[in-house]
C-alpha positions as CSV (number, residue, x, y, z in Angstrom):
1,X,48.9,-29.7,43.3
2,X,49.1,-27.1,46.0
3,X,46.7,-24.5,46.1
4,X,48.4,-21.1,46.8
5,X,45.5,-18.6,48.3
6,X,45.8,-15.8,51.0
7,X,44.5,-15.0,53.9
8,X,43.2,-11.9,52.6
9,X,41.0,-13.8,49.7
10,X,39.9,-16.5,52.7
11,X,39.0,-13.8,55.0
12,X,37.3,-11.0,52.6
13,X,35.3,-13.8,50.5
14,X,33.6,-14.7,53.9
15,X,33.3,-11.1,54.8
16,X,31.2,-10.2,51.5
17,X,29.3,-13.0,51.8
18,X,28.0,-12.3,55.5
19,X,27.3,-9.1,54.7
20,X,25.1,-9.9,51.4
21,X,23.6,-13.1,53.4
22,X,22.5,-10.5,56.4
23,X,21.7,-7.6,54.3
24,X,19.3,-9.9,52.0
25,X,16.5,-9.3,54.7
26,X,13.6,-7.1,54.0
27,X,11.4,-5.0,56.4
28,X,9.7,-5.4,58.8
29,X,12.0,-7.9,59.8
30,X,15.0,-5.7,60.2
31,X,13.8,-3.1,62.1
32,X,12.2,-5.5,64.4
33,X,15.3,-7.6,64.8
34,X,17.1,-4.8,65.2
35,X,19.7,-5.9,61.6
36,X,22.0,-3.7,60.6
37,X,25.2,-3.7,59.0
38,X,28.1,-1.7,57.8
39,X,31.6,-1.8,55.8
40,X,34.1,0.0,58.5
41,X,38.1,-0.1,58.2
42,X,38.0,-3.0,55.4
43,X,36.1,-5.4,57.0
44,X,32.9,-5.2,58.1
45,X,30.4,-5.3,60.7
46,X,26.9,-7.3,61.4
47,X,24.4,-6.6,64.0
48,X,21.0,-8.6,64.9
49,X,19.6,-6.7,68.1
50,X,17.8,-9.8,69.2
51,X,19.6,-12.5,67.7
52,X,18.4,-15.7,69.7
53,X,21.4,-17.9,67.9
54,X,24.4,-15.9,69.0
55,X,25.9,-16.2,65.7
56,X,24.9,-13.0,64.2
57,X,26.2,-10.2,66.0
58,X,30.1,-10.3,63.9
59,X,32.9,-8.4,62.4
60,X,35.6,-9.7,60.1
61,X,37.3,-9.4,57.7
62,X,39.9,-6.5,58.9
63,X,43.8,-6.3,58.8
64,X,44.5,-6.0,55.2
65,X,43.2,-2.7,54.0
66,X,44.7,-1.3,57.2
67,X,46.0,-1.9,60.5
68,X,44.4,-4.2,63.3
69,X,44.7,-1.2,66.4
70,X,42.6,-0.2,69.3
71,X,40.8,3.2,67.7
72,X,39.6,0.6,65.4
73,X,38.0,-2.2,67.1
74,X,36.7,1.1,69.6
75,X,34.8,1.8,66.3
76,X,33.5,-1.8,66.2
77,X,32.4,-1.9,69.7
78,X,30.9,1.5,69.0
79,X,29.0,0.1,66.4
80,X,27.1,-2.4,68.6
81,X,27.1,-0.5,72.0
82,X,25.0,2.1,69.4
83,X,22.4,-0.5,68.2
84,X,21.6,-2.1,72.0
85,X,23.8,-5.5,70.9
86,X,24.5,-7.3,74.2
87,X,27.2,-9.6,72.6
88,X,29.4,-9.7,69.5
89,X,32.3,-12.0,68.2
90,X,35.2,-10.5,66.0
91,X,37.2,-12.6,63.7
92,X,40.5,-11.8,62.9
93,X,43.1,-14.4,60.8
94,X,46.0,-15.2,62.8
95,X,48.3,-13.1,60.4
96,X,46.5,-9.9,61.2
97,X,46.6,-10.0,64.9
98,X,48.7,-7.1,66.5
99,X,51.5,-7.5,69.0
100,X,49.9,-5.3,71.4
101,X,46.3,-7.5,70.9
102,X,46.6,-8.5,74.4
103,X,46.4,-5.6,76.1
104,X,43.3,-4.4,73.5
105,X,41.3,-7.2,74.9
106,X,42.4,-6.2,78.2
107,X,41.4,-2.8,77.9
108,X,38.2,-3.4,75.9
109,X,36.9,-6.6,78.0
110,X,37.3,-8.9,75.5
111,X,37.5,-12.7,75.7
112,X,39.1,-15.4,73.3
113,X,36.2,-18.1,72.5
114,X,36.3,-21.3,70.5
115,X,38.2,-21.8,66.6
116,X,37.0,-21.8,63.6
117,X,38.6,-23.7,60.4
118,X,39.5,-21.9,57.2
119,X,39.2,-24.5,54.4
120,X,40.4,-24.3,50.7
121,X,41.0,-26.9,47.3
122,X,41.3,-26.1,44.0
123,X,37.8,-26.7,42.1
124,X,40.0,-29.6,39.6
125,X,41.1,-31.7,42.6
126,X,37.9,-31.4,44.1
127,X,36.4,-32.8,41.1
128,X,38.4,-35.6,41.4
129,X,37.9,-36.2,45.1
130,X,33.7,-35.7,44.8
131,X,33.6,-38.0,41.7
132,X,32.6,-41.1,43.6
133,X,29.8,-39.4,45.8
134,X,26.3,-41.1,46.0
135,X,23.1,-40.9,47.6
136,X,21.3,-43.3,49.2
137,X,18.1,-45.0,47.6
138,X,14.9,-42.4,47.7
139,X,16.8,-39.0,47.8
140,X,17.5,-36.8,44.6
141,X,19.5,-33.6,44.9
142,X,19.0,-30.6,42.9
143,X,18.8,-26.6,42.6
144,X,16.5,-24.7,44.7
145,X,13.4,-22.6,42.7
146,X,12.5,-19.4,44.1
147,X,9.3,-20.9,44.5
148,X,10.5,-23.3,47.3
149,X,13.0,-20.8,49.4
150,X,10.8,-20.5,52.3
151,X,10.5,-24.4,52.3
152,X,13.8,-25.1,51.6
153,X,15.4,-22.2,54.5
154,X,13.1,-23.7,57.1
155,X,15.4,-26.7,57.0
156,X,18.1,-24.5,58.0
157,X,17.5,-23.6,61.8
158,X,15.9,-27.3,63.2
159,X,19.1,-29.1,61.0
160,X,21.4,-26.3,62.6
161,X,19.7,-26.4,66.1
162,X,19.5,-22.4,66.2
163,X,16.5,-20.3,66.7
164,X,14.3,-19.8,63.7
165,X,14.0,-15.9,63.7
166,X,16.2,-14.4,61.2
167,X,18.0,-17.1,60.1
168,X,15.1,-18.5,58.3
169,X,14.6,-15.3,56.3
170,X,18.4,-14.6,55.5
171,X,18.6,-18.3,53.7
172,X,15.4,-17.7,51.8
173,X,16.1,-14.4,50.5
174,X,19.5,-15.9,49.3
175,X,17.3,-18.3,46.8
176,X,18.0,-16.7,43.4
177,X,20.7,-13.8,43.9
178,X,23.0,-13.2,41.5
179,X,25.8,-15.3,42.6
180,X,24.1,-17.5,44.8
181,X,23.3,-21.1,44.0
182,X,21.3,-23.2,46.4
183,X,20.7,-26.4,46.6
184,X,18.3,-29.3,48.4
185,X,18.3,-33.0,49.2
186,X,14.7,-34.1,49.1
187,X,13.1,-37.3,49.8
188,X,9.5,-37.8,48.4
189,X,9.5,-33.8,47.3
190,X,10.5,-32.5,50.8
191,X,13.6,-30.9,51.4
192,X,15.8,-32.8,53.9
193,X,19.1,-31.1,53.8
194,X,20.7,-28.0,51.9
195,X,23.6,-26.3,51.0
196,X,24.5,-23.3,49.3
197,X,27.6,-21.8,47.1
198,X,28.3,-18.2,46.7
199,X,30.8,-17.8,43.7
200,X,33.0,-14.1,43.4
201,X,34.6,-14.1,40.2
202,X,37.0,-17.1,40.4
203,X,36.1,-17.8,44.2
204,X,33.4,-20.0,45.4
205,X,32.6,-20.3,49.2
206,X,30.6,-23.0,50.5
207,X,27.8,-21.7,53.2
208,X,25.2,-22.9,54.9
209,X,25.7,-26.8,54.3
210,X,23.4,-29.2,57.0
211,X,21.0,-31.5,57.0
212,X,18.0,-32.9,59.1
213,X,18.7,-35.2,62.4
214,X,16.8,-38.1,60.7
215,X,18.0,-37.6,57.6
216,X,21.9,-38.0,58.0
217,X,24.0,-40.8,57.2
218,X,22.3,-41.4,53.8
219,X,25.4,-39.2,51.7
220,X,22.8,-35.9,51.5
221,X,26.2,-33.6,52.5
222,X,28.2,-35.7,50.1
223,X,25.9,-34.6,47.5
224,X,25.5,-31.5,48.0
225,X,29.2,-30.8,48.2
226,X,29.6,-32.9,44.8
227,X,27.1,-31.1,42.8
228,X,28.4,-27.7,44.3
229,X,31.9,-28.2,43.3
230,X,30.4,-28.5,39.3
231,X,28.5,-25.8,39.5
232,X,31.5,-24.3,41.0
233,X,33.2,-25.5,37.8
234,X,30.4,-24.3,35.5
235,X,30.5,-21.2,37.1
236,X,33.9,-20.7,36.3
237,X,35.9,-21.0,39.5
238,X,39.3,-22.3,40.0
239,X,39.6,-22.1,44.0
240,X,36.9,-23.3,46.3
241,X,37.1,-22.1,49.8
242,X,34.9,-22.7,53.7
243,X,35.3,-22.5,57.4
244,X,33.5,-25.0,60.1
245,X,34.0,-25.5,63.6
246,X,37.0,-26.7,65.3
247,X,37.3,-29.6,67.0
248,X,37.5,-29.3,70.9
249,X,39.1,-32.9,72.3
250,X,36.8,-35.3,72.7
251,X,34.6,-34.3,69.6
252,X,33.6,-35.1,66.2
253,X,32.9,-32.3,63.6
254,X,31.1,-34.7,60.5
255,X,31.0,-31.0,58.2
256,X,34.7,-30.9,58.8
257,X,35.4,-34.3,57.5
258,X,33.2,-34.1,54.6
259,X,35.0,-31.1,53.1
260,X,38.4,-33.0,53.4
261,X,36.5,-36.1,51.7
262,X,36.4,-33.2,49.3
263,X,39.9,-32.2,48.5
264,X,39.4,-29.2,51.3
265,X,42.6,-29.1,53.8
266,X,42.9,-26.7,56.5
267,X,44.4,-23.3,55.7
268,X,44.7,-21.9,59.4
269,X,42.4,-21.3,62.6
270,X,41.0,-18.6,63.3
271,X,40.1,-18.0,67.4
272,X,36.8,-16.1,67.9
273,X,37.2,-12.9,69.9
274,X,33.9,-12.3,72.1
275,X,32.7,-9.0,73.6
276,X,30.2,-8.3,75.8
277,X,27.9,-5.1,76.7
278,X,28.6,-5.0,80.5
């Protein structure tokens, strides 16, 4: 079947669930990273001060409630020239880009950067499509306990390769939110991959789905994406949505491939937009 879904749901499902993963962290943390976020002209806007990954400092979800135009991202770059952010990426969906984007970037010193994939499938062909998924010999998947977030998130940054700080704490305080459902690989009671699924009425996102270097290749992402798609199902959902990397020329994105495995197909590309504090 074909799976009719906006833009607008793609982009503002991603949206709300940065801005609950981000605002999840508790002091002292956030005023010693420097977190901080706000909702601003529809979309929103995400700040870590010292954000070693480079992934943290974002705003998206814009050009629906109103216009894409330079007073707004002015606001934006407000936003993080006030909190001392050196760098910060803004995500717009191709349909929402202004004719006059150009000469905003121009003006405002900022540079296109690398793609990212917007992903959807309905939840009953993904069913179909996960139905064969297995794990190898000596690995058992299953839900995450609260008792086990901060074991289970520090499997995030090494099977990511990004810096601990912050996004360690953001993935554990995730573990038991209403709407969050998180999930582990583990082999002999230690968690070797993870992935998580944030559901919005009849909208689940897939987020935050890796797994250890000497763990992979043994169907851990397989699984997890199999047993997130039923509790997708359970859950009620009927539309199932992600994003990963592109894939620049000469590379191989294995998340990207899993999620077509899945019944996922490629909804558009979205270019990052980087600006920096000169």
């Amino acid at each position: 079947m074909t799976l009719e879904i906006s833009p607008e749901i793609l982009e503002k499902t991603e949206a709300d669930e940065m801005y609950e993963y981000e605002a999840g962290v508790a002091e002292p943390h956030r005023s010693a990273w420097g977190l901080d976020s706000a909702r601003l002209g529809g979309g929103v806007v995400l700040a870590m001060r010292d954000d070693p990954a480079g992934y943290w400092n974002k705003a998206l979800g814009f050009g629906f409630g109103e216009p894409v135009t330079l007073g707004l991202v002015e606001q934006v770059i407000a936003f993080y020239r006030d909190r001392d952010v050196p760098r910060a990426t803004i995500q717009l969906a191709p349909s929402v880009i202004p004719d006059d984007w150009s000469a905003i970037c121009e003006k405002l010193g900022i540079d296109g950067g690398h793609s990212i994939r917007k992903l959807a499938v309905d939840v009953e062909s993904a069913l179909v499509a996960v139905a064969g998924a297995r794990l190898d010999e000596g690995l058992t998947v299953g839900p995450v306990e609260p008792a086990e977030a901060a074991a289970w998130a520090a499997v995030l940054p090494p099977a990511m390769g990004i810096a601990a700080q912050g996004t360690q704490e953001m993935a554990a305080a995730s573990v038991g939110r209403a709407g969050w459902y998180t999930f582990a690989v583990r082999e002999s009671g230690a968690v070797v991959a993870m992935g998580t699924l944030r559901v919005a009425g009849e909208v689940g996102s897939f987020f935050a789905g890796c797994t250890l270097p000497e763990a992979r290749g043994r169907g851990a992402q397989s699984a997890l994406i199999a047993t997130r798609v039923r509790a997708a199902r359970d859950a009620g959902c009927r539309t199932l949505i992600a994003e990963t990397f592109d894939e620049p020329l000469g590379t191989y994105n294995s998340s990207y491939h899993n999620l077509c495995r899945a019944g996922f197909s490629q909804r558009y590309s979205r270019r990052n937009w980087n600006w920096n504090n000169h």
